[in-house]
C-alpha atoms as an extended CHARMM CRD file, in Angstrom:
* protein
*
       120  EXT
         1         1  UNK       CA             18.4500000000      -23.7920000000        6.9130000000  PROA      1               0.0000000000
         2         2  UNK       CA             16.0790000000      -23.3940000000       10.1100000000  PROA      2               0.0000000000
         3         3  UNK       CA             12.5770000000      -23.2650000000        9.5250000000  PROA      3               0.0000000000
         4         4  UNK       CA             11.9710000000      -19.7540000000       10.3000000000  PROA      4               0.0000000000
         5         5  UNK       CA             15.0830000000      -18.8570000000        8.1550000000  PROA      5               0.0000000000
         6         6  UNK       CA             12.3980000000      -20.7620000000        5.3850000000  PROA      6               0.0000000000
         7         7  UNK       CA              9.6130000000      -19.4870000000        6.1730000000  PROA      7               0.0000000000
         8         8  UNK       CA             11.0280000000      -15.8550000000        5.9690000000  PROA      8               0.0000000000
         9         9  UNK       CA             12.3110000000      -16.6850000000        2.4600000000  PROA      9               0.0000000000
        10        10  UNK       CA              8.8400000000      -18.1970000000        1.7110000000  PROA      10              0.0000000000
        11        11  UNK       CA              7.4580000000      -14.7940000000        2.5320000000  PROA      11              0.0000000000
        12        12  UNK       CA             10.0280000000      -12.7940000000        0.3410000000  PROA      12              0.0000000000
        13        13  UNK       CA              9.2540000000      -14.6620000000       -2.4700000000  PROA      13              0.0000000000
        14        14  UNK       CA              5.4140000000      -15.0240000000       -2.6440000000  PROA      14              0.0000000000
        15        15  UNK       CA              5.6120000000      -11.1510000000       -2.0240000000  PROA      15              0.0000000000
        16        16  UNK       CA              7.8570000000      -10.3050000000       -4.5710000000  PROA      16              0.0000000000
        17        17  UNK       CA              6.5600000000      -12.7830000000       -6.7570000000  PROA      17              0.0000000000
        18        18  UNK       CA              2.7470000000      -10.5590000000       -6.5830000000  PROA      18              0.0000000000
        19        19  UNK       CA              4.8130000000       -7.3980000000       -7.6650000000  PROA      19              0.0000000000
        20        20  UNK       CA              6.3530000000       -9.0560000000      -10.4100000000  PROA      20              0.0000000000
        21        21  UNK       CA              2.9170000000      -10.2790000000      -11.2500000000  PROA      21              0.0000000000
        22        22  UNK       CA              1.0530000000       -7.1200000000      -11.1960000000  PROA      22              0.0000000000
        23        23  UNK       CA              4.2280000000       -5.2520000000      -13.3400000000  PROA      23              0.0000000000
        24        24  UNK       CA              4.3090000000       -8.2550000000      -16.1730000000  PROA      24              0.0000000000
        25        25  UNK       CA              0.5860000000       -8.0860000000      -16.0970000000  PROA      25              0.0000000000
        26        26  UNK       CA              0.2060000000       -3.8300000000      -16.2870000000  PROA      26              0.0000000000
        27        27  UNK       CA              2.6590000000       -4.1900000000      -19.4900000000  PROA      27              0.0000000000
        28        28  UNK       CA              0.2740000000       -6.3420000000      -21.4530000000  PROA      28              0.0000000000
        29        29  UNK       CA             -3.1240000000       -4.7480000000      -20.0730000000  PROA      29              0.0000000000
        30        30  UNK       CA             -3.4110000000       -1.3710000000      -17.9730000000  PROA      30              0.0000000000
        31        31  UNK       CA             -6.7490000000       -2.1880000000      -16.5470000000  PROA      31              0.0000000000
        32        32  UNK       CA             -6.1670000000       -5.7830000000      -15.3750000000  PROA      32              0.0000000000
        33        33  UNK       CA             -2.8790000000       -4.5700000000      -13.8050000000  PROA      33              0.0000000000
        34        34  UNK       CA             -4.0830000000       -1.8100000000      -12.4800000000  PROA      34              0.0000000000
        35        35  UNK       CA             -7.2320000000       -3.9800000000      -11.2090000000  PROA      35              0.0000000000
        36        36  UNK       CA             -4.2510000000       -6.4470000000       -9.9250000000  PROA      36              0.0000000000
        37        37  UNK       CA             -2.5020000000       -3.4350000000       -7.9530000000  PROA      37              0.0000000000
        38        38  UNK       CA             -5.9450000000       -1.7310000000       -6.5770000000  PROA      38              0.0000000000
        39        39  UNK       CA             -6.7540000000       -4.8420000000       -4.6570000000  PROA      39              0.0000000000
        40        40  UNK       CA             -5.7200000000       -4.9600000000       -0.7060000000  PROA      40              0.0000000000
        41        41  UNK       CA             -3.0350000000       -8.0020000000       -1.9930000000  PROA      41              0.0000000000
        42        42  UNK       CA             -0.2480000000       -6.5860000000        0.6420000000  PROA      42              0.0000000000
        43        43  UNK       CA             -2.7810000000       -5.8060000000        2.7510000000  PROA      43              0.0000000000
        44        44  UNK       CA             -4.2570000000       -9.3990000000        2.5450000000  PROA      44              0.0000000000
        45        45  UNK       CA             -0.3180000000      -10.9980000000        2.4130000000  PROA      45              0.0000000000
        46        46  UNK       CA              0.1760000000       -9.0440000000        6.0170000000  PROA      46              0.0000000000
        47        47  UNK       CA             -2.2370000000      -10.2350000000        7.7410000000  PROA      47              0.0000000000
        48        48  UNK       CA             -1.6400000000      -13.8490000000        6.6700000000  PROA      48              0.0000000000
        49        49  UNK       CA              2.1620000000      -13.5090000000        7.4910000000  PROA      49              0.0000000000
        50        50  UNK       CA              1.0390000000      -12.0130000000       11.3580000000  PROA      50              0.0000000000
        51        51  UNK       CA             -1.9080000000      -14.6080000000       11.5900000000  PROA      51              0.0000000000
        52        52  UNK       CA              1.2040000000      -17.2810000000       10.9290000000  PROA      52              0.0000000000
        53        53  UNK       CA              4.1860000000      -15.8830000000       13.1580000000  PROA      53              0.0000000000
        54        54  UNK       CA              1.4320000000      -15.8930000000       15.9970000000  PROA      54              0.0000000000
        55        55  UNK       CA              0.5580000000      -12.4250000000       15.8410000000  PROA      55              0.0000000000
        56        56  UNK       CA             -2.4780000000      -11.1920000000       18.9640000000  PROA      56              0.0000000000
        57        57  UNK       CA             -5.3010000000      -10.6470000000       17.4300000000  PROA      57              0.0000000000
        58        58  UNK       CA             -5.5900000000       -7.2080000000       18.6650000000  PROA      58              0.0000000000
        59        59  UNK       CA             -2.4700000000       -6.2360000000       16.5530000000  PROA      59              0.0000000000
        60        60  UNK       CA             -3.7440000000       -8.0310000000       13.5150000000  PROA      60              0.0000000000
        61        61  UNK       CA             -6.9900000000       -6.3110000000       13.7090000000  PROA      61              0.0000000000
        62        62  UNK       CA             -5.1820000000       -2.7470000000       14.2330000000  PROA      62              0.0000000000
        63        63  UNK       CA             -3.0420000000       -3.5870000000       11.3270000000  PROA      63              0.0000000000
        64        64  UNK       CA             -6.7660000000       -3.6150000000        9.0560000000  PROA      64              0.0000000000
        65        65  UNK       CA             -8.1230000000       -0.4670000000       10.5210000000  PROA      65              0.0000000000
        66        66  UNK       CA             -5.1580000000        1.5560000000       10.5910000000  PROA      66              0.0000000000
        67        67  UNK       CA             -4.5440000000        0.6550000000        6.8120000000  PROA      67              0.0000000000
        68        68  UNK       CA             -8.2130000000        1.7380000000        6.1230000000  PROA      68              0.0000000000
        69        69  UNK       CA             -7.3320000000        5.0500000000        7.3280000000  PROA      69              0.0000000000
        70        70  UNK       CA             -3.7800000000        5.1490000000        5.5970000000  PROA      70              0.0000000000
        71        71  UNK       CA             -5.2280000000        4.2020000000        2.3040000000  PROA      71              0.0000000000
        72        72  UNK       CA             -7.7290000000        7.2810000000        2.2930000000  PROA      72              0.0000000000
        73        73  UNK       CA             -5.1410000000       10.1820000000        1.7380000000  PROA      73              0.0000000000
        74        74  UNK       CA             -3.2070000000        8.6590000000       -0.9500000000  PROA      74              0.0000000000
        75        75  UNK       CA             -6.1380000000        8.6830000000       -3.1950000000  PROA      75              0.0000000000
        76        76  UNK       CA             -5.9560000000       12.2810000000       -4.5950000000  PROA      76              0.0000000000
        77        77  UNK       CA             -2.4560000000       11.1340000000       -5.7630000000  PROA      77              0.0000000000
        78        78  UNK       CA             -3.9710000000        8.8870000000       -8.1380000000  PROA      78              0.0000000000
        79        79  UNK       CA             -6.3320000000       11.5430000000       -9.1810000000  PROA      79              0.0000000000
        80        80  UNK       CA             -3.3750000000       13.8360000000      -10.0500000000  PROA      80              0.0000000000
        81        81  UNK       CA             -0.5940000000       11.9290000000      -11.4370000000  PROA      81              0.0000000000
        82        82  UNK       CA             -1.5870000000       11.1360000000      -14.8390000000  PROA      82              0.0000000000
        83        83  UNK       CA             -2.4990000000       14.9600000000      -15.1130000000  PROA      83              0.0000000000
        84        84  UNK       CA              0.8630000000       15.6980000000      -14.1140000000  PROA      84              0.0000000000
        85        85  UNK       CA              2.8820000000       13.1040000000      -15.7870000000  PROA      85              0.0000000000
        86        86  UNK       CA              1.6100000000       14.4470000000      -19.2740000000  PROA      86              0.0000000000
        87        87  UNK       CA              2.9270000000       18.0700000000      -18.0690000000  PROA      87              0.0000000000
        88        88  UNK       CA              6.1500000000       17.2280000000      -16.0620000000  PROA      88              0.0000000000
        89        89  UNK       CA              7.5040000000       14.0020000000      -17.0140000000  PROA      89              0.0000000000
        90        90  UNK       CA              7.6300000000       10.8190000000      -14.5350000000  PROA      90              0.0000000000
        91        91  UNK       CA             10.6760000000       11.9460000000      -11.8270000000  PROA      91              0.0000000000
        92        92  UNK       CA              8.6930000000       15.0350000000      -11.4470000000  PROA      92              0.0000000000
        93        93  UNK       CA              5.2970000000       13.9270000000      -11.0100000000  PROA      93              0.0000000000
        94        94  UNK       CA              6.4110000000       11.2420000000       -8.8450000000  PROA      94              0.0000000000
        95        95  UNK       CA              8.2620000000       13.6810000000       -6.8780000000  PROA      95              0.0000000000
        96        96  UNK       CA              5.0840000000       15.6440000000       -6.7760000000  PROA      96              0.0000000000
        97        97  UNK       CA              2.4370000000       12.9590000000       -6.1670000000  PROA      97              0.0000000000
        98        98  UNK       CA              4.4620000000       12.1050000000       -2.9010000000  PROA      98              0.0000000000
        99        99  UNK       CA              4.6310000000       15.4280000000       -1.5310000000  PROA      99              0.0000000000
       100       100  UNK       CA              0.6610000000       15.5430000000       -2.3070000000  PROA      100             0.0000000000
       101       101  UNK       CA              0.5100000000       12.7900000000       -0.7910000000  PROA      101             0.0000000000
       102       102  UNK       CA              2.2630000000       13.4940000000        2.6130000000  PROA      102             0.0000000000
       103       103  UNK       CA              0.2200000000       16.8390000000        2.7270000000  PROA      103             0.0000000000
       104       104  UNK       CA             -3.3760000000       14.9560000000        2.3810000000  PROA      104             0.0000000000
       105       105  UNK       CA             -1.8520000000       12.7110000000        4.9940000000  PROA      105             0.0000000000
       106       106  UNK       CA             -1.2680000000       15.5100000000        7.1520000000  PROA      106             0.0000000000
       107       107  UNK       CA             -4.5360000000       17.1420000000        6.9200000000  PROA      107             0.0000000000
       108       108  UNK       CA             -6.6090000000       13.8700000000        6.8210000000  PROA      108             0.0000000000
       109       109  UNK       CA             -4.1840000000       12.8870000000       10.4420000000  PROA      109             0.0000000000
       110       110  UNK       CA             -5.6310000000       16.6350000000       12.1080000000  PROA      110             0.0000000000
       111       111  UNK       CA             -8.9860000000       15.9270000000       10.5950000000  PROA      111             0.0000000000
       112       112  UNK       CA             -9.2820000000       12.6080000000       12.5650000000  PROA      112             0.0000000000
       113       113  UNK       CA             -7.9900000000       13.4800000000       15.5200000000  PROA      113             0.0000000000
       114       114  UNK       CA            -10.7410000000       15.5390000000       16.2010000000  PROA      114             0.0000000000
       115       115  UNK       CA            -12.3690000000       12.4580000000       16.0890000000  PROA      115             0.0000000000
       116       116  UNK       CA            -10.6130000000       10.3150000000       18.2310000000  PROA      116             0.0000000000
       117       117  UNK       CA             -8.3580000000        8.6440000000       15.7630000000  PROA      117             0.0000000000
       118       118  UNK       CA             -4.3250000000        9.5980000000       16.3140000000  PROA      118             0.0000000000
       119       119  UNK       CA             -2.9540000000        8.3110000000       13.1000000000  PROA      119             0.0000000000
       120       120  UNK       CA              0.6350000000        9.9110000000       14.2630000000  PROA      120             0.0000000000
C-alpha cells in the first residue's frame, strides 16, 4: 500500500473514529456529546489534513473564514428542531430544519454581499 494510499486511510479513520465518538458519547450524556459535536473538531481535522497534503496557506486560511460564515446560518436550525421534533416527529423535522436552514443561508449569502463577502 503507497503511502498516500495510508495516509488517506489514516484520515478516514481518525474522522470517522470522532463521529463515532461524539454518537457513543451523546447516548450516555446529551450535554457532553452535544459539547463534543459543538466544537470546530471537523473544522480543526481540515485544516490539519490541508496543512499535511501541502495545502497554500492562502487556501487553508480561506477554508477558516469561509466556515465562520457557513456556520452562522445553520444556527436557527438548532433553535428550532427540538421544537419541531416534539410536534412532527424526526424525518419531518429533519426535513424541515434543512430547508430552514438553506433559506437562512440564502438570506445571510444576500445580506453579506452587500458587504463584500460572496459566499455563492
Amino acid at each position: 500500500m503507497s503511502t498516500s494510499m495510508q495516509f488517506l486511510v489514516f484520515k478516514y479513520l481518525v474522522t470517522a473514529g470522532i463521529v463515532v465518538l461524539v454518537s457513543e458519547t451523546a447516548k450516555h450524556s446529551d450535554r457532553l456529546g452535544a459539547l463534543i459535536a459543538a466544537l470546530p473538531t471537523v473544522t480543526v481535522l481540515t485544516l490539519i489534513w490541508l496543512y499535511l497534503e501541502g495545502q497554500s496557506m492562502e487556501k487553508i486560511s480561506n477554508h477558516a473564514w469561509y466556515t465562520l460564515w457557513y456556520v452562522i446560518p445553520t444556527l436557527p436550525m438548532f433553535l428550532v428542531f427540538p421544537i419541531l421534533y416534539q410536534k412532527l416527529g424526526f424525518w419531518i423535522t429533519l426535513l424541515c430544519s434543512g430547508f430552514i436552514t438553506i433559506a437562512c443561508f440564502g438570506m445571510f449569502a444576500m445580506l453579506l454581499s452587500r458587504f463584500g463577502i460572496e459566499l455563492l
